[in-house]
C-alpha positions as CSV (number, residue, x, y, z in Angstrom):
1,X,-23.0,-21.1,-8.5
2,X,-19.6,-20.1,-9.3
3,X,-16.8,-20.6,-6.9
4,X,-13.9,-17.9,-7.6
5,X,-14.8,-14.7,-6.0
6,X,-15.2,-11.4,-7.7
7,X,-16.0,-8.3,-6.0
8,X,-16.7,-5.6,-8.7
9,X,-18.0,-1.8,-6.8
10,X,-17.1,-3.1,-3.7
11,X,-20.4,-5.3,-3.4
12,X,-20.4,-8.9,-1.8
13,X,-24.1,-11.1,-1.7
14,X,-24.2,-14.3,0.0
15,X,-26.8,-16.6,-0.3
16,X,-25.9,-19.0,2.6
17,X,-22.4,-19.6,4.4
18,X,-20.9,-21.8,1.2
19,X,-22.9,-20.0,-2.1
20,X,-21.3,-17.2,-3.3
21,X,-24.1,-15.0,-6.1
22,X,-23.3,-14.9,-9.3
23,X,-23.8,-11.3,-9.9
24,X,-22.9,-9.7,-13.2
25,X,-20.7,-6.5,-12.3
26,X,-23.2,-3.0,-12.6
27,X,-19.9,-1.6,-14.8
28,X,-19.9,-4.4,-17.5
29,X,-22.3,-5.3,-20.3
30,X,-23.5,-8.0,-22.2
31,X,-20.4,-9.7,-24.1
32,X,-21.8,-9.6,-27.6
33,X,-22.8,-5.8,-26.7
34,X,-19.3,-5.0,-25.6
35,X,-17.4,-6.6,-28.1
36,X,-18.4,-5.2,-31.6
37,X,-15.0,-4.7,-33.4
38,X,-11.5,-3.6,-33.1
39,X,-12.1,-0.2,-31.2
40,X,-13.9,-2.4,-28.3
41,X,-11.4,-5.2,-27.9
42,X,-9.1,-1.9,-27.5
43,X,-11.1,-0.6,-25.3
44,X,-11.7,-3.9,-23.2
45,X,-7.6,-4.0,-22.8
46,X,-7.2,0.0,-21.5
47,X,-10.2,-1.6,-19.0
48,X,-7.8,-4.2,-17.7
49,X,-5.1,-1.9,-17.6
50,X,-7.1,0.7,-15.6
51,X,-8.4,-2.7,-13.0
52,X,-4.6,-2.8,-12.1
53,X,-4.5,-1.9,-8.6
54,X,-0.6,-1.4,-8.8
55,X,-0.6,-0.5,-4.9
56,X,-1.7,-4.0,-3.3
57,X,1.9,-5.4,-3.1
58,X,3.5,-2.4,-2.6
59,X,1.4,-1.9,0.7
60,X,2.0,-5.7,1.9
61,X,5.2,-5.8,1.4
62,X,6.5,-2.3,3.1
63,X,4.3,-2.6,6.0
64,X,4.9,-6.6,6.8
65,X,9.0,-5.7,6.1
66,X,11.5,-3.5,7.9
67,X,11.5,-0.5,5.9
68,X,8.9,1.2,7.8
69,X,7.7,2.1,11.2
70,X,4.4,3.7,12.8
71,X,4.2,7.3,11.5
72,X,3.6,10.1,14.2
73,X,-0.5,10.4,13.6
74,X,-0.9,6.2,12.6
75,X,-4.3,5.8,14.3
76,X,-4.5,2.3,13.6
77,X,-4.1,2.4,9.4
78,X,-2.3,-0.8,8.0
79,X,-1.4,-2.0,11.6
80,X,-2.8,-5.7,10.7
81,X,-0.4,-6.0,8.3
82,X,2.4,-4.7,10.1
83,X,1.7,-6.2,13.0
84,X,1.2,-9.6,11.4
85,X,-2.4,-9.8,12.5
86,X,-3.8,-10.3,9.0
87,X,-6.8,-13.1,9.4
88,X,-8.7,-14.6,6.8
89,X,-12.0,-12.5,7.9
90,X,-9.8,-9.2,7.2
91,X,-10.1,-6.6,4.0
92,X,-6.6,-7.5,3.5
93,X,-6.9,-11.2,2.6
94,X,-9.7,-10.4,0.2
95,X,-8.3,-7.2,-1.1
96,X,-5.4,-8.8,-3.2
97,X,-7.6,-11.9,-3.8
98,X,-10.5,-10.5,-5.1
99,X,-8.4,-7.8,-7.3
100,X,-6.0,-10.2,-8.9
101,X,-8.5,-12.0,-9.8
102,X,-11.0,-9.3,-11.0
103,X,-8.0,-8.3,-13.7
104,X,-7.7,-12.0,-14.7
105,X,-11.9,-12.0,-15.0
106,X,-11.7,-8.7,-17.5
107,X,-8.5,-9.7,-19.5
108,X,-10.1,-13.8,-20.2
109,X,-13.3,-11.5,-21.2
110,X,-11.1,-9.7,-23.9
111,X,-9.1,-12.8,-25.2
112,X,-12.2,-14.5,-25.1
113,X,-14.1,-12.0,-27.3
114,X,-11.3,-11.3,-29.5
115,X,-11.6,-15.3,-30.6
116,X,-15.1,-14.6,-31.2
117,X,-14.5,-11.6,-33.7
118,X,-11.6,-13.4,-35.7
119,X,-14.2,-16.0,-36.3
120,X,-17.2,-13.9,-36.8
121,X,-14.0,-12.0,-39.6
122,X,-14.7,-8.9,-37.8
123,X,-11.1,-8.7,-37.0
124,X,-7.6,-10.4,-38.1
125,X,-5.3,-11.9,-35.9
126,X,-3.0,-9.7,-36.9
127,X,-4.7,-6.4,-35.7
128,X,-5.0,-8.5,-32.3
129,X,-1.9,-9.9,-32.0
130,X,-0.2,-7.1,-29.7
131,X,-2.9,-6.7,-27.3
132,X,-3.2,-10.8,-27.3
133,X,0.6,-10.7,-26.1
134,X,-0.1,-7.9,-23.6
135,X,-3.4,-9.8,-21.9
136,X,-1.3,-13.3,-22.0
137,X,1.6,-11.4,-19.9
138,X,-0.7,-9.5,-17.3
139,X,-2.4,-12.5,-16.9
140,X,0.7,-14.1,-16.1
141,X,1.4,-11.3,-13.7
142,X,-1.1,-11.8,-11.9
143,X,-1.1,-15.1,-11.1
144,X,2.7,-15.3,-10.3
145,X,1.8,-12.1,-7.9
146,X,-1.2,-14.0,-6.3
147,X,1.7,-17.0,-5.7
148,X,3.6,-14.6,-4.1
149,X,1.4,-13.3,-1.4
150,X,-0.4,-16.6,-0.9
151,X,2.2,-18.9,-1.0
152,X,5.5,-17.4,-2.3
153,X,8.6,-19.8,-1.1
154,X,9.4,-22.1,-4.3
155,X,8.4,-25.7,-3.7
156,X,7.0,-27.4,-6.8
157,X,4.5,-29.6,-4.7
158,X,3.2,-27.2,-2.6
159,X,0.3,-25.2,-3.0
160,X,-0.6,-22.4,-4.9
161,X,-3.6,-20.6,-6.1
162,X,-6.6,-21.8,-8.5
163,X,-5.3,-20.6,-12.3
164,X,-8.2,-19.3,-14.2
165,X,-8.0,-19.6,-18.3
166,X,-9.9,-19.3,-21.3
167,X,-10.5,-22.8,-20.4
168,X,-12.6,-21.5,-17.0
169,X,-15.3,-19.5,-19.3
170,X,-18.7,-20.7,-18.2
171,X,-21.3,-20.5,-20.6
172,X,-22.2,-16.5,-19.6
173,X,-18.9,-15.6,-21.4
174,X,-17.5,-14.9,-17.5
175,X,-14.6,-16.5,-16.1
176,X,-15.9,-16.3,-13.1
177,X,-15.9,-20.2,-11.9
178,X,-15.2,-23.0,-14.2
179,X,-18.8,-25.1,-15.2
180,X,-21.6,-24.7,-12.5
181,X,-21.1,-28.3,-10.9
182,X,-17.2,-27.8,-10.7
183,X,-15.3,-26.5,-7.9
184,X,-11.5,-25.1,-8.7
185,X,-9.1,-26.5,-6.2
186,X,-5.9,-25.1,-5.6
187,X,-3.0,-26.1,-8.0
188,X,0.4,-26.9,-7.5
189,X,3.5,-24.1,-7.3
190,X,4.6,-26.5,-10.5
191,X,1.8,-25.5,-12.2
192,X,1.3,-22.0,-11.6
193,X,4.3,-21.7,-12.9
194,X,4.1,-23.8,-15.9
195,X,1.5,-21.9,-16.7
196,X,3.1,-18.4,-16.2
197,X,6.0,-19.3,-18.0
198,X,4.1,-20.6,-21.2
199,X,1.8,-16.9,-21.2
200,X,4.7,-15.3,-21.4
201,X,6.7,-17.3,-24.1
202,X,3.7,-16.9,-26.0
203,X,3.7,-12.7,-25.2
204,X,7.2,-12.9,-26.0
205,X,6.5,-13.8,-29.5
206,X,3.4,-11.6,-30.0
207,X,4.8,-9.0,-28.8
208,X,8.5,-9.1,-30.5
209,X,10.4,-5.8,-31.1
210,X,7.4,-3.7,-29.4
211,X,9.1,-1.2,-27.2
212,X,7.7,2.2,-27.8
213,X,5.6,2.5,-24.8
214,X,6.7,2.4,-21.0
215,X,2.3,2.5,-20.3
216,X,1.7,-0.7,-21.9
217,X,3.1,-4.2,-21.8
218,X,6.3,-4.2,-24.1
219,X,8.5,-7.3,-25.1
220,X,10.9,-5.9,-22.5
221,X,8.7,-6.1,-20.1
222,X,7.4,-9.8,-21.0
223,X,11.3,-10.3,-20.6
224,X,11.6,-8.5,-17.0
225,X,8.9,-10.4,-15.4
226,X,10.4,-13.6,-16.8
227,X,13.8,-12.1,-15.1
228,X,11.7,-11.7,-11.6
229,X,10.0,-15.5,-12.6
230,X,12.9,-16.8,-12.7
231,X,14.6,-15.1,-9.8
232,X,11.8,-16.8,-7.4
233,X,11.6,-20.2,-8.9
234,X,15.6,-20.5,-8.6
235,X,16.4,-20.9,-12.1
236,X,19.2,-18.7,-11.9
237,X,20.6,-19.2,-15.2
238,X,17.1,-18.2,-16.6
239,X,17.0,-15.4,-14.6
240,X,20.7,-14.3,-15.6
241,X,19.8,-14.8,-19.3
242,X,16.7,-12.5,-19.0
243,X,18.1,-9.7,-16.9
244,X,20.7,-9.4,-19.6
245,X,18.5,-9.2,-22.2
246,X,16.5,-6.4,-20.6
247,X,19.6,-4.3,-20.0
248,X,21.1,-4.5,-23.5
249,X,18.0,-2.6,-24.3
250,X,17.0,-0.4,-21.1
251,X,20.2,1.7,-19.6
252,X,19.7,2.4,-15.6
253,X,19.1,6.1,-14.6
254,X,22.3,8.0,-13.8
255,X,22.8,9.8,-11.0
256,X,21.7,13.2,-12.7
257,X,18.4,11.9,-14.0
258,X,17.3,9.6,-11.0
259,X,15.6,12.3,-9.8
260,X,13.6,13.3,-11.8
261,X,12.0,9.5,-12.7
262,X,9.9,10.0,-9.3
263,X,8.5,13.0,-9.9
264,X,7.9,11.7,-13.4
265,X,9.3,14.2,-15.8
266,X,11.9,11.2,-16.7
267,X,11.3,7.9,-17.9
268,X,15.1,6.7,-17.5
269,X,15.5,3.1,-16.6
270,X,11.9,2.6,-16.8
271,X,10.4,-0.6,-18.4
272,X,7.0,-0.9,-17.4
273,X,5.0,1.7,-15.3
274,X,1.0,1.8,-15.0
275,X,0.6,5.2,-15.5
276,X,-1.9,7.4,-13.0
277,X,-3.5,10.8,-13.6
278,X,-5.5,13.3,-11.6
279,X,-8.6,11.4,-10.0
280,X,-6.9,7.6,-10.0
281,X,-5.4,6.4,-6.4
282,X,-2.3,8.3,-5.3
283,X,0.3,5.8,-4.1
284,X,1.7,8.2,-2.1
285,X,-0.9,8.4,0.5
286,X,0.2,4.7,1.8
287,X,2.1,6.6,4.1
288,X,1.4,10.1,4.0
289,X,-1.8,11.1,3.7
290,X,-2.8,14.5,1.9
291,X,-3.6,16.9,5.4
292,X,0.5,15.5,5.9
293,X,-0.4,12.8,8.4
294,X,2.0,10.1,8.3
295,X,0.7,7.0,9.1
296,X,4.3,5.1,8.3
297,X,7.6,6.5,8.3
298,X,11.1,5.2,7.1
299,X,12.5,3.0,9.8
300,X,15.5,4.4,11.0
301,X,16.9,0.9,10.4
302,X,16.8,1.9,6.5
303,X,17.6,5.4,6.8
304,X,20.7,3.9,8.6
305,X,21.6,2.1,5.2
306,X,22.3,4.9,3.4
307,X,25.6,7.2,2.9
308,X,22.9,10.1,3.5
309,X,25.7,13.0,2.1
310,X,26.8,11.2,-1.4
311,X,23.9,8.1,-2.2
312,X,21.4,10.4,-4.7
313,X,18.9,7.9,-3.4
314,X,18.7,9.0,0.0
315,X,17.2,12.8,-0.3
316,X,14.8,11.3,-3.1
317,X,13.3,8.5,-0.9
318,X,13.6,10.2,2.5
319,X,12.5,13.2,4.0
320,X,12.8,15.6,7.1
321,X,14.5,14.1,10.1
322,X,13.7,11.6,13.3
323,X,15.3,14.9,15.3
324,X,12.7,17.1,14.0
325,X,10.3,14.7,14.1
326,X,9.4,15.2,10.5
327,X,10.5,12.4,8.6
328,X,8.7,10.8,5.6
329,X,8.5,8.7,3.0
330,X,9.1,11.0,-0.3
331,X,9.9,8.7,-3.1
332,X,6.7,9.5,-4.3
333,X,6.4,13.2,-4.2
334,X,3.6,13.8,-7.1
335,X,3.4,15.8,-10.1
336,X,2.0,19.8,-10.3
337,X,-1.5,20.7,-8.8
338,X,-1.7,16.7,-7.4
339,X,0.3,15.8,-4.3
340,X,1.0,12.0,-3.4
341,X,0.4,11.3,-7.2
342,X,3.0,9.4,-9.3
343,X,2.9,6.5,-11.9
344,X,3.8,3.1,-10.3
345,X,7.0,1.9,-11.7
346,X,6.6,-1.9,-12.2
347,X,9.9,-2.7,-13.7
348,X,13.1,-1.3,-13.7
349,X,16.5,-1.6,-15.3
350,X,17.5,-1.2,-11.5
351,X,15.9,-4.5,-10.6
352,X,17.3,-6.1,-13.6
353,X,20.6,-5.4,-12.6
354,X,20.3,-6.5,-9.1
355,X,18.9,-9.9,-10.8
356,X,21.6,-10.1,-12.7
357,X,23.8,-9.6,-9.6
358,X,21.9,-12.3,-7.6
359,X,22.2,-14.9,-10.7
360,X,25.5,-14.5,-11.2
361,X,26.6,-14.6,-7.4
362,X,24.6,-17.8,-6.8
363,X,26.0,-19.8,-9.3
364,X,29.4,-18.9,-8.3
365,X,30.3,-16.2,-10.6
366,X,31.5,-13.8,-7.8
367,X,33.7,-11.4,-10.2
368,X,30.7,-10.9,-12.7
369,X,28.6,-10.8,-9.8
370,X,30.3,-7.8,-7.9
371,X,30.3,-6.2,-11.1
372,X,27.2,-5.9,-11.6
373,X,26.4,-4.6,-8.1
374,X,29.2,-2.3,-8.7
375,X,28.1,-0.8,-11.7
376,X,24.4,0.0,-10.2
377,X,26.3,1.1,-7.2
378,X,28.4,4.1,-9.3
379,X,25.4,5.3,-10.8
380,X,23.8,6.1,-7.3
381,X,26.8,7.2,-5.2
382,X,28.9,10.0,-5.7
383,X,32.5,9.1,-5.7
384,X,31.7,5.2,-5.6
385,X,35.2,3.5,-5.4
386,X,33.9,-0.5,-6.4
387,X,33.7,-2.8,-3.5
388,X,35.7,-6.5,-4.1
389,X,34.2,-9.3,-2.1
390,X,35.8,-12.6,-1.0
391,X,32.9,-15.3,-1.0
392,X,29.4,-15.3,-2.0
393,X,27.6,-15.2,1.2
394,X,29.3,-12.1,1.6
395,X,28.0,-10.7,-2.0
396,X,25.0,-12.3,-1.2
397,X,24.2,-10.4,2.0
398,X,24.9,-7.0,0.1
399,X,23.1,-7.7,-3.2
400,X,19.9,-7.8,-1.0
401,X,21.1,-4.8,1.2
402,X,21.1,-3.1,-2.1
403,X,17.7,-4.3,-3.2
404,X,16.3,-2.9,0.4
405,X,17.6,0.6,-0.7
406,X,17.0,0.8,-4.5
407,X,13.6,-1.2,-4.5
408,X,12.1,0.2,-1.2
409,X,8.8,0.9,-1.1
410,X,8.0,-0.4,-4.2
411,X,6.8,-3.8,-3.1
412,X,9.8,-6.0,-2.5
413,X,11.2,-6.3,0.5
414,X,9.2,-8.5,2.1
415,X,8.7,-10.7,-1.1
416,X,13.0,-10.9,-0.5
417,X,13.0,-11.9,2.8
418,X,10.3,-14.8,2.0
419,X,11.5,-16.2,-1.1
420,X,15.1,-16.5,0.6
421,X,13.6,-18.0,3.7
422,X,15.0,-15.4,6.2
423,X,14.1,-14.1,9.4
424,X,12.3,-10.8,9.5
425,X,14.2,-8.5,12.1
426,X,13.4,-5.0,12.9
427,X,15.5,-2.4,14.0
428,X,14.2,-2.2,17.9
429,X,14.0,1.1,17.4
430,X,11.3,0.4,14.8
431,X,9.5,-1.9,16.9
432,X,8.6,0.2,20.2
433,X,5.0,-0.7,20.5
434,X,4.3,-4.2,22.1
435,X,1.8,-4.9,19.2
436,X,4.9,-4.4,16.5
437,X,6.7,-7.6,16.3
438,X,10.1,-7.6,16.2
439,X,11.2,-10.7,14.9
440,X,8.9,-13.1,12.5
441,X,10.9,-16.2,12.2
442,X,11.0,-17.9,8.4
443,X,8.9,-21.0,8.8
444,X,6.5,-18.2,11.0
445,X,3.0,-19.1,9.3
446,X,1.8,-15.4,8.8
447,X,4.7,-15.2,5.6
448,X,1.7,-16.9,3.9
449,X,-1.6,-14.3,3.7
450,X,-4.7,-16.6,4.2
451,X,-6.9,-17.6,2.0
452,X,-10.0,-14.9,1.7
453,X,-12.8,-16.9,4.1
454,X,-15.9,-15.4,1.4
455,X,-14.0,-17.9,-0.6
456,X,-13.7,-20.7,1.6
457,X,-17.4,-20.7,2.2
458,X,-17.9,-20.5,-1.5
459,X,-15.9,-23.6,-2.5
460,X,-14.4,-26.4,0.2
461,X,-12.3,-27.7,-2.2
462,X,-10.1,-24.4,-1.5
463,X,-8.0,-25.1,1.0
464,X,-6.7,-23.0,3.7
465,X,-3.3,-22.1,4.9
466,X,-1.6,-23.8,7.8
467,X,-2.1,-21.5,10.8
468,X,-5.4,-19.9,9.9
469,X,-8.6,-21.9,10.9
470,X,-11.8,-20.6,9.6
471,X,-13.8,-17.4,10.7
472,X,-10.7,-16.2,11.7
């Protein structure tokens, strides 16, 4: 029986409390069927692209942060997760497990099978080569995003999540499980991002001077994920390097086009968006749904960070008013004819730039560092007369102020607070009910989600994490 859990169409079999099916996904074919030639390993990596949820972090991270509160009509949607009462029995443990790893499953499947048709000299490596560099990145992606949610403060010895490879294919060409008698343990933060980092060194190279398409895995954005790497596992000369090299190719948005990027009619400091149309998921509907029922609204704690007359940001990611009793979440407004519906921007030049800042400022660059935070800062704010500042801490503690208002609601916040092992602390007058915590202290367990418990009865050599006991 295989031991990493899948759930394809939203179907889970069990055999007894620690077997997990093997069940070949309704949507997927035999291997040798699928994979013919060139136009199927194509088609294979639009199918990974498509199995990108895109949403998952985005909803942990603004619920479980302090850039929300309960909506007006919440009637209990996403309250686990901002209540911090997220167990290992609940859809949100297995959600982002099972999806992760579902992208991972279809992406092996492709490398796999591309292998297979340069030896069969169906295909050259050369026809491959791009879409090789784009599965080795997302791949990487999604590992370093299951790290985050599951583990996500950088300690090289502690643990991580099971990394599935080529190396995992069991002999149905699924990488389902490594062989059937062999039970993937957990490995090392080390590891993971050994591992990571080597994927994307390899896209890197595949994938050199490929920048034509904001839809599809570029070299720029192999480079801005190995900024964001970097960022969390403290290498902050890495990260520095990277963020620089993104933004000698990708200019941030100006104030007259920043707009326009979230109803989609721009692509301006875009580097990486997975691209929605009319029938897919509509991200916007994680806090208003389409009748106009908000389930979460912008904490007036964030609304409160904004210079609401001259920051561009502030009418684009906020609407209505607490007065009126109106206010919403509008940085994703949707296109024409589809409400709620807007590609998810990934990467931005905006997020390189605040890497940047970061980098410089903790190695003790301040001058570059407040630069760089300045320069973002004049292309949002009307009027922006640059800020000096007179130690780091004091850069420090603005640099991630700015993240909270450029990057909110796109999946960051809470990531922030973990990886720099502060305290979560809501405005009180975003914590009202008794349910809503309003302080989570760092070394709180709930900053790590637990371990999906379908996949602790699968395989005990997956271990859980501290705080969470099984069936719970």
């Amino acid at each position: 029986m295989k031991r990493i859990i899948y759930i394809f169409l939203g179907i889970l079999i069990f055999s007894s409390c620690d077997e997990f099916l093997d069940v070949t996904p309704r949507d997927i074919i035999v291997e040798e069927t699928a994979y013919q030639s060139l136009a199927d390993i194509e088609s294979g990596a639009f199918g990974v692209y498509a199995a990108i949820s895109g949403t998952n972090l985005v909803d942990i991270s603004s619920r479980m942060g302090d850039n929300l509160q309960l909506g007006g009509e919440n009637r209990g949607q996403g309250r686990q997760t901002h209540d911090y009462q997220v167990v290992s029995t609940t859809g949100e443990a297995l959600g982002v497990w099972s999806n992760l790893y579902d992208v991972v499953s279809r992406l092996n499947r492709v490398l796999s099978n591309m292998d297979r048709l340069i030896t069969e000299g169906v295909v050259t490596e050369e026809e491959v080569s791009a879409i090789r560099g784009e599965m080795l990145a997302i791949r990487a992606m999604q590992h370093f995003d299951l790290w985050r949610v599951y583990s996500g403060k950088y300690d090289p010895a502690a643990a991580a999540v099971p990394w599935l490879g080529l190396e995992d294919l069991d002999d149905n060409g699924r990488p389902d499980g490594l062989d059937p008698d062999v039970k993937p343990e957990r490995q090392t933060t080390e590891f993971i991002f050994g591992k990571v980092k080597e994927d994307l060194q390899a896209a890197k190279t595949l994938l050199a001077g490929q920048n034509d398409n904001v839809f599809r895995i570029t070299e720029n954005a192999v480079v801005a994920l190995q900024a964001r790497v970097a960022l969390y596992e403290e290498d902050f000369g890495a990260a520095e390097t990277f963020a620089s090299e993104v933004l000698a190719n990708v200019s941030l948005a100006g104030i007259a086009e920043f707009s326009s990027v979230w109803t989609d009619q721009s692509n301006a400091g875009l580097i990486f968006a997975l691209q929605r149309i009319p029938g897919d998921g509509r991200i916007g509907t994680l806090f208003t749904d389409l009748n106009g029922d908000r389930f979460f609204q912008p904490a007036q704690g964030y609304i409160d960070l904004f210079d609401q007359v001259n920051d561009v940001r502030f009418n684009r990611f906020v609407s209505g008013s607490y007065a009126n009793d109106n206010v919403e979440v509008a940085k994703y407004p949707g296109i024409p004819d589809n409400a709620a519906l807007n590609n998810v921007k990934v990467f931005r030049a905006a997020e390189m730039q605040l890497i940047l800042a970061e980098a410089l400022a903790k190695t003790n660059q301040l001058p570059l560092a407040a630069d760089a935070l300045n320069e973002l800062r004049s292309e949002r704010i009307q009027g922006y007369t640059d800020a000096t500042f007179s130690s780091v801490d004091e850069i420090m503690d603005e640099i991630l102020i700015e993240r909270r208002r450029e990057l909110g609601f796109e999946g960051h916040r809470w990531f922030d607070l973990k990886r720099n092992g502060l305290d979560l602390v809501r405005d009180s007058r975003d914590c009202t009910s008794g349910a809503i915590p309003c302080t989570v202290e760092s070394d709180d367990f709930r900053w790590l989600f637990p371990i999906p418990q379908a996949e602790i009865f699968a395989n005990e050599n997956i271990v859980q994490n501290p705080g969470y006991t099984n069936n719970e």
